[in-house]
N, C-alpha and C positions, 0 to 999 in steps of 0.2 A: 741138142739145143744149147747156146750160149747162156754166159749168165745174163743179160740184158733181155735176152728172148725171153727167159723163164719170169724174170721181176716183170715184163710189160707183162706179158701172159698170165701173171696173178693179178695182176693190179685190174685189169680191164676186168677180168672175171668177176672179181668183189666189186667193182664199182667204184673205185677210189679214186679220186682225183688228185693231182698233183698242191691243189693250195688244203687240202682235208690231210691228205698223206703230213703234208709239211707243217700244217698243226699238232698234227698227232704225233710223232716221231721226232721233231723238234729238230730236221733235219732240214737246212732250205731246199725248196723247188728244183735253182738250177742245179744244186747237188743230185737227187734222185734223178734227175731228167739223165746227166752224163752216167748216175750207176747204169742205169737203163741203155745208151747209148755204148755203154765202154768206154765212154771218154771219161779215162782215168786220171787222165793229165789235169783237167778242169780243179778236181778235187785239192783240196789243201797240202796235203800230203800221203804218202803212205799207210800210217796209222788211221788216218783218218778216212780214209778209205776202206779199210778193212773194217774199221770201226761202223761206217755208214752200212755198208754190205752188209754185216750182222742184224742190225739193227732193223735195216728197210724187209731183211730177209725172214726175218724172226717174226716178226709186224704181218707180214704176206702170209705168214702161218708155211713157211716153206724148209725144207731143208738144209739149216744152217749149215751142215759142216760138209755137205756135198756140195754146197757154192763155194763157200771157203777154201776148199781141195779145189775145188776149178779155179780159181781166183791165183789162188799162189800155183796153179800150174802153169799160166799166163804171164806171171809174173818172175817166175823161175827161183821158185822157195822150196821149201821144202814144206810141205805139209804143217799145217800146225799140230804141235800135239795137243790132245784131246784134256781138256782142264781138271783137274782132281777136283772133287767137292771140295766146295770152299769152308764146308762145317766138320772136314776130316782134318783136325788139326792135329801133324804129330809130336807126338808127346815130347816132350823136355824134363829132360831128364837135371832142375835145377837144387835138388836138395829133396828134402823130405820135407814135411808139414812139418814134422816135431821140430827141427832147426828153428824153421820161422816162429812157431809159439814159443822158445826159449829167451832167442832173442829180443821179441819186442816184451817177455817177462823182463830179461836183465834191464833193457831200455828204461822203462815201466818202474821200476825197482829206482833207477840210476837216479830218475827224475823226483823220485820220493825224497830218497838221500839230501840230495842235494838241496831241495826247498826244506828241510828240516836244518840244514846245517846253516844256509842262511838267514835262514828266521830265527836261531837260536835267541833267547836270551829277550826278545820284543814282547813287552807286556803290553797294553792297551794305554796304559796311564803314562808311558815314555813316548809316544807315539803323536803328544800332542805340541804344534809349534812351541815355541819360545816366541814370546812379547816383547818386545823392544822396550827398555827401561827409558821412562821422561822423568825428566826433570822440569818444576813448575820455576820458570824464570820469571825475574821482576819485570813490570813493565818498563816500556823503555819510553825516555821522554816524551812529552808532547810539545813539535815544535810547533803545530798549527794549533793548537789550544782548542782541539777537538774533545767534547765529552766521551768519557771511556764509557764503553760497551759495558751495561749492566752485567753482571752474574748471574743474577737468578731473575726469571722472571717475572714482569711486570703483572700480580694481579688485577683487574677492573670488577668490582660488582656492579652490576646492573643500575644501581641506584645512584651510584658515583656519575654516571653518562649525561653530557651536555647534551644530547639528543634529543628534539620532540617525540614525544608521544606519536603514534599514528592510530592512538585508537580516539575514536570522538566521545566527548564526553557529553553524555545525553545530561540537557539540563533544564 
């Protein structure tokens, strides 16, 4: 059986519909319609073709890598190779641990150093701005023969105020 035969032939069996299919799988319509058909041409590209076949294949609960061997037999590939787990990472061989903890010690160290040797000699009481020194100047003429701006404050008591009263005096 072809691969088109075997993808219809699951799909009809589960009951899947091509707009449910194409929610689910996030693949459009007339994409699966040409997996299903063969028409490989339709599809975007190569990758993306292989990529859709997996996926609709995997989806169908069908034998991924017996379609995929048919698919590049059609296509005149060579077989894919079969993927190594992707949580078998091999080792790297970049140093030992101990290097890594020496150095971020020296690092560590380096940065001690160095903020002691910049801060040397900063007390608290050296650390405070400098004031800018005034000098209290004479006043300078009055050509408009404007009254100078008192110094100190004008006090008022209470009893000095031309103000009426607002309380009524009961009489």
């Amino acid at each position: 059986m072809s691969i088109g035969e075997v993808l219809r032939n699951a799909r009809i069996k589960k009951g899947y519909s091509f707009e449910y299919l194409e929610e689910a799988t996030k693949i459009r319509a007339k994409y699966l319609e040409a997996l299903e058909k063969e028409n490989f041409a339709v599809l975007p590209g190569q990758v993306y073709a292989k990529a859709f076949l997996r996926t609709y294949a995997k989806f169908l609960e069908l034998d991924t890598e017996e379609i995929m061997n048919e698919f590049s037999q059609i296509n005149n590939e060579a077989p894919p190779e079969v993927e190594k787990d992707k949580h078998e990472a091999e080792p790297t061989d970049t140093g030992s641990k101990k290097w890594r903890y020496v150095a971020a010690g020296v690092a560590l160290i380096s940065l001690l150093a160095f903020n002691a040797l910049y801060n040397i000699g900063d007390r608290p009481e050296d650390n405070k701005p400098e004031l800018p020194k005034t000098v209290q100047q004479p006043p300078a003429e009055n050509p408009n023969n404007i009254p100078p701006i008192p110094t100190r404050p004008l006090t008022i008591h209470p009893r000095q105020t031309n103000r009426p009263s607002r309380l009524k005096e009961s009489g």
